[in-house]
C-alpha positions as CSV (number, residue, x, y, z in Angstrom):
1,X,153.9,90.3,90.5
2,X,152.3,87.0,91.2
3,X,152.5,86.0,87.3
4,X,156.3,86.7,87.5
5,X,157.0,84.9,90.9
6,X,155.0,81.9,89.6
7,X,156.9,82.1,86.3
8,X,160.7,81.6,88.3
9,X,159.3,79.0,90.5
10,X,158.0,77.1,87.6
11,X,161.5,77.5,85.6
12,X,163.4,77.0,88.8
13,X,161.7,73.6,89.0
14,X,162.3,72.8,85.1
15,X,166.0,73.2,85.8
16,X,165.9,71.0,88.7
17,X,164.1,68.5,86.9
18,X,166.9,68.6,83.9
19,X,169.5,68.3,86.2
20,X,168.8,65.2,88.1
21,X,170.2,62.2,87.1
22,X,168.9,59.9,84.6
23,X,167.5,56.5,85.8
24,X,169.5,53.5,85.4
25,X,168.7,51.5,82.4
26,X,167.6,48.2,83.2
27,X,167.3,45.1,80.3
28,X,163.6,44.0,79.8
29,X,161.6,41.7,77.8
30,X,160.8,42.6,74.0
31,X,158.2,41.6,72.4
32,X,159.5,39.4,69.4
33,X,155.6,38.2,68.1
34,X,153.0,35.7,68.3
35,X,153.3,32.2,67.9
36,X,150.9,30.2,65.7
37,X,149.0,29.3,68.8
38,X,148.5,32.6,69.5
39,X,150.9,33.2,72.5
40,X,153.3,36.3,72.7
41,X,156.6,36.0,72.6
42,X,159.0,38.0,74.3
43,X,162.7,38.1,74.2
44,X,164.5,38.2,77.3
45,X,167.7,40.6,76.8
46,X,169.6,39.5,79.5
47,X,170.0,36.1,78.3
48,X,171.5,37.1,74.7
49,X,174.8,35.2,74.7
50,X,176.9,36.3,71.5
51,X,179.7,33.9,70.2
52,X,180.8,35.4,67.3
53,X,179.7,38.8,64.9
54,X,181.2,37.2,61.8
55,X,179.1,35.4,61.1
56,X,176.8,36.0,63.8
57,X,176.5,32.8,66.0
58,X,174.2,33.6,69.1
59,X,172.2,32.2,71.9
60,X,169.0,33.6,73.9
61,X,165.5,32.5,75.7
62,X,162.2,33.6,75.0
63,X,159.2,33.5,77.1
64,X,156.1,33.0,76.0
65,X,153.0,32.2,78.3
66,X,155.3,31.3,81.5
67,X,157.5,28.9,79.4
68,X,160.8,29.8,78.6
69,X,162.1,28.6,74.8
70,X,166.2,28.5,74.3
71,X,167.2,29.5,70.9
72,X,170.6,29.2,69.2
73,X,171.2,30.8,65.9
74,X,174.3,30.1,63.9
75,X,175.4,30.1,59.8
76,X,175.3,27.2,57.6
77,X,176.7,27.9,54.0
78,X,176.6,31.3,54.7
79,X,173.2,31.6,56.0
80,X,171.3,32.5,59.3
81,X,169.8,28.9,60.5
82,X,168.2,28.6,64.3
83,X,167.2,25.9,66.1
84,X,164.5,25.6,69.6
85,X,164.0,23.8,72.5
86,X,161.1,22.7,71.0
87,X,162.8,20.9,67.9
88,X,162.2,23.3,65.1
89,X,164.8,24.4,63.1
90,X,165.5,26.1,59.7
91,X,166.7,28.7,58.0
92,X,165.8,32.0,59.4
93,X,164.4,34.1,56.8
94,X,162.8,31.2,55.6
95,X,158.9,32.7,56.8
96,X,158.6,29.2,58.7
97,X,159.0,31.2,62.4
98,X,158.8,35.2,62.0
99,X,159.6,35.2,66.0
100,X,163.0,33.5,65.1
101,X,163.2,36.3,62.1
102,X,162.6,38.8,64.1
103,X,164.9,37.8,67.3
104,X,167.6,37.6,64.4
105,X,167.2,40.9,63.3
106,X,166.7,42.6,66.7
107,X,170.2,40.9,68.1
108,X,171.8,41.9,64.9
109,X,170.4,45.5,65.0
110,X,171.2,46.2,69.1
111,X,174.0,43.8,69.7
């Protein structure tokens, strides 16, 4: 008797559980990498500003121990180039920043 009254509470509870709503989703950071000085870098997702899909022309920021790096990625002769705050620049998939590769792909793949 008491296995079976504590088996319907339990699946009474289960089907409570299902039924509530889902939790908003809220944008958060991503992790993007580590810099060559050995700071994280995170993508803020909120700040990915899309100007075109064909070719894909984009802004965002990145955070990375407090400071905040603006990013701008856009095509030249055909290809994915990006350009910092910081000054550097060049092509994307170049293996000079694998944080710009990898903001590339993940706006490319979720955008």
């Amino acid at each position: 008797m008491v296995k079976r009254l504590f088996s319907a509470v339990m699946l009474a509870a289960a089907l409570l559980f299902m039924a509530a709503p889902a939790a908003p989703a809220e944008a958060s950071d991503y992790y993007m990498g580590t810099y060559s000085d050995g700071t994280h870098a995170y993508l803020i997702t909120q700040s990915v500003s899309i100007s075109s899909r064909s070719p894909y022309t984009f802004r965002c920021t990145v955070k990375n121990a407090g400071n905040y790096l603006y990013y701008s990625f856009y095509p030249s002769n055909g290809s994915p180039y990006y350009r910092n705050s910081e000054g550097y620049h060049g092509y994307v998939f170049g293996g000079a920043s694998p944080v710009a590769a990898n903001i590339y792909r993940f706006v490319v793949n979720n955008y």
